[in-house]
Each structure stands twice: as C-alpha cells, then as structure tokens.
Residue, then its C-alpha position, 0 to 999 in steps of 0.5 A: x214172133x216178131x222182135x220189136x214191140x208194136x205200137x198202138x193206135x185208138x180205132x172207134x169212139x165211146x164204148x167202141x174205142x179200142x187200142x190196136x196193135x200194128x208192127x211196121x217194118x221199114x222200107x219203100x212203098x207200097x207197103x204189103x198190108x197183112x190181113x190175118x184169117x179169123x182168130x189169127x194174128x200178125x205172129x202166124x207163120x205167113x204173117x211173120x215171113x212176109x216181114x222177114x222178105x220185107x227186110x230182106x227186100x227193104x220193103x215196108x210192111x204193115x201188120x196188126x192184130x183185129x180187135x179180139x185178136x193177139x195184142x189188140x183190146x177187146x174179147x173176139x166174141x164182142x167183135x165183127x166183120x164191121x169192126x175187123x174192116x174198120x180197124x184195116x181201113x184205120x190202118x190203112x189210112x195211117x200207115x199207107x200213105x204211099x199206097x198198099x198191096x194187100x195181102x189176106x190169108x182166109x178171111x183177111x181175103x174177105x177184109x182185103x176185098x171189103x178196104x179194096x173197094x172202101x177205098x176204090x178210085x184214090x190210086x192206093x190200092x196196087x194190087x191184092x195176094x188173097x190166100x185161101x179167100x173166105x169170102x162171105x165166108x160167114x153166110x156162105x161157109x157157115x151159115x148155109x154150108x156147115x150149121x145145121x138146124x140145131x147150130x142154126x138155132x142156137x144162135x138165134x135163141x142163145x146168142x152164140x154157139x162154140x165151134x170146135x177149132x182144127x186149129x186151137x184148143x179153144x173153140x171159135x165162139x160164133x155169135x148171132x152178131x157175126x153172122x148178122x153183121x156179116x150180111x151188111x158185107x156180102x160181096x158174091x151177087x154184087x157187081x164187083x170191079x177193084x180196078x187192081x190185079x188179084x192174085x189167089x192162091x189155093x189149095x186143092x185139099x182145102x177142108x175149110x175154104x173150097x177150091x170152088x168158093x175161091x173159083x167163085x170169086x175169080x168169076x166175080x170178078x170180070x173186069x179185073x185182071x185175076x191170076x189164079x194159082x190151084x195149088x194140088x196138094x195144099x190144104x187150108x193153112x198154106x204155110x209149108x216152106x213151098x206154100x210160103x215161097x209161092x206166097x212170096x215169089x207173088x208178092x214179088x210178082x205183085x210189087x214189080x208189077x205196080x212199080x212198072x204202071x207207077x213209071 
C-alpha cells in the first residue's frame, strides 16, 4: 500500500454525496489516471506499480477508490456504473487539468472509455492503456453470457444475487440496480470514435474477459488508432512481473507519444 494518506473529495449531493479517497503523486502532465476493476482498489499490485514508475519517472499519477470500494464511503452493493463514471469524471476534472492518459484494468476499461467520451473534444484526453477491458461487461459478460435463468431470476424478484469471487472471500453482491444501471451505458453497437490512441493489452487465457470480447472492441473502434497487444499466456489479472513491464513500457509508449503531438 501506498505510504502516504489520501485526501478526500465530496462527489453527489444529498443522499447521494459521498467522501472519495484519491492518492496523487507528483510530477508532469499529463497524469496517468488509475481506474481500478469491479471490487479492486488503488492499493492492487498494477495500481501500486503504476505510482512507483510515476516516481521513478517524475510522472504525475492520479489514483482513487470508486464509492463501495477501499477507503472511499459508501457500501458496493449501493453503488453503480453511474456513480463509478461520476466519481472519475470528479476526478478528472479536479486533478487533470494538464490532461490525462487513462489507464483501466477490467472494468476500469468500461469507465475509462465512458470519461474518454464525457469528455471528448477538451484536448485532455492523450490516450487510453486498457487492461483486460470489461466493456458492457454487466449485460454482456453477466447478464447474457454467465447468469442463467435461476441467477436471472433472483435479481429481478430479489433484488441481488451473491456471486462467488476467484478472488475474495466474499462474494460480489450483483444487484438488479447494476444491471439496470449498466444499460444506460452500453457502448458496443454504438458508433464509437475517442479521437485518442488505445492500447489494449490481453491475456489469451483470460477466464473472465475473453480475448474476443476485448477483439470486439478494437472492431469498435474504426476511426481511432488502437494497438492490441494478445498476451498468450496471460489470464485475467495481468499482474506477473512480465505483465506488469509490458503494462509499463506502454504507458511509456503512450506518454511519449502524446508529448510529441503536444509539440
């Protein structure tokens, strides 16, 4: 975890507001904006490398927790794709004034390409680094792909079901809100331009995110200039010390890139 103490900023109003924690670590701009996946946070492995090379680099890095999620309020089950996008866009405005690379692992993806066209045509955006994108992941991963009739059927009539987790003790509460709330945000089927270089790195071995959802999006985007990296033996996390240099080297590859069309 990181060493110093986050700060905290209001997002919403009335019932809605809620304190979110963000951690910054000084340097030039553009910042490399973190976006955490669905029930991470700012401290995973990834989140905390990318701060280390922003020091090492004397790079600004942004980083917070989603409402539900590590040191910001709220309970997870309570929130949604629209209060996650909310929170980065209030980051984002705050803290990115010199402009932003994003940089979304799983569904911070999602998120990343949800403020990457909230926030189209201001010149801020320099580029995106997508790991392992969850686009629509809610409907299209979820919804269509792993709920069957009984999962489907207990969100409806119950409100939520629990989701084992690979990856915590606890399982992921999924609450008819998501998935509901995920529909006002779908992206595939849209006429989607960015107008800023992506890069997508995934893991051929990728249990949760397909490598064919995330050849989706590259089909998706027509107009803009995407580099797809297909890692053969990687899985969903992406986090082995070769995952996390190639995660690197392509924020690099990023950061240089929008310096030289800044010139």
């Amino acid at each position: 975890m990181g060493g110093q103490e986050p700060q905290f900023i209001q997002v919403g109003k009335g019932e809605k507001e809620r304190q979110i924690a963000v951690e910054i670590t000084e340097g030039r701009a553009p910042a490399v904006l973190w976006l955490s996946g669905f029930k991470s946070d700012m401290t995973g492995t990834k989140a905390e490398a990318v701060a280390d090379f922003g020091r090492r680099a004397g790079q600004a890095i942004v980083r917070f927790d989603y409402s539900g999620h590590g040191r910001s309020d709220g309970r997870f089950e309570d929130a949604c794709v629209s209060d996650w996008l909310e929170e980065a866009e209030a980051v984002f405005d705050r803290f990115c004034a010199g402009g932003a690379l994003l940089v979304g692992s799983s569904m911070g993806g999602w998120i990343a390409l949800l403020l990457a066209l909230s926030r189209k045509g201001v010149g801020q955006i320099k580029g995106l680094v997508l790991i392992a994108p969850a686009v629509d992941f809610t409907e299209e991963l979820m919804w269509k792909q792993r709920f069957n009739d009984d999962i489907r059927s207990a969100i409806i009539e119950q409100g939520y079901w629990a989701q084992p987790s690979d990856y915590s003790d606890d399982p992921y509460v999924i609450t008819r809100r998501l998935i509901e709330d995920g529909r006002n945000h779908l992206l595939f089927g849209r006429d989607l331009h960015l107008g800023a270089p992506v890069t997508i790195l995934q893991g051929a071995k990728d249990p949760d995110v397909p490598a064919s959802h995330a050849q989706r999006l590259v089909e998706a985007l027509p107009r803009d200039d995407v580099t797809y990296s297909l890692v053969p033996d990687g899985d969903h996390r992406l986090s082995r010390p070769q995952d996390i240099a190639l995660l690197l080297r392509s924020i690099e590859a990023a950061l240089h890139g929008a310096t030289d069309s800044d010139r």
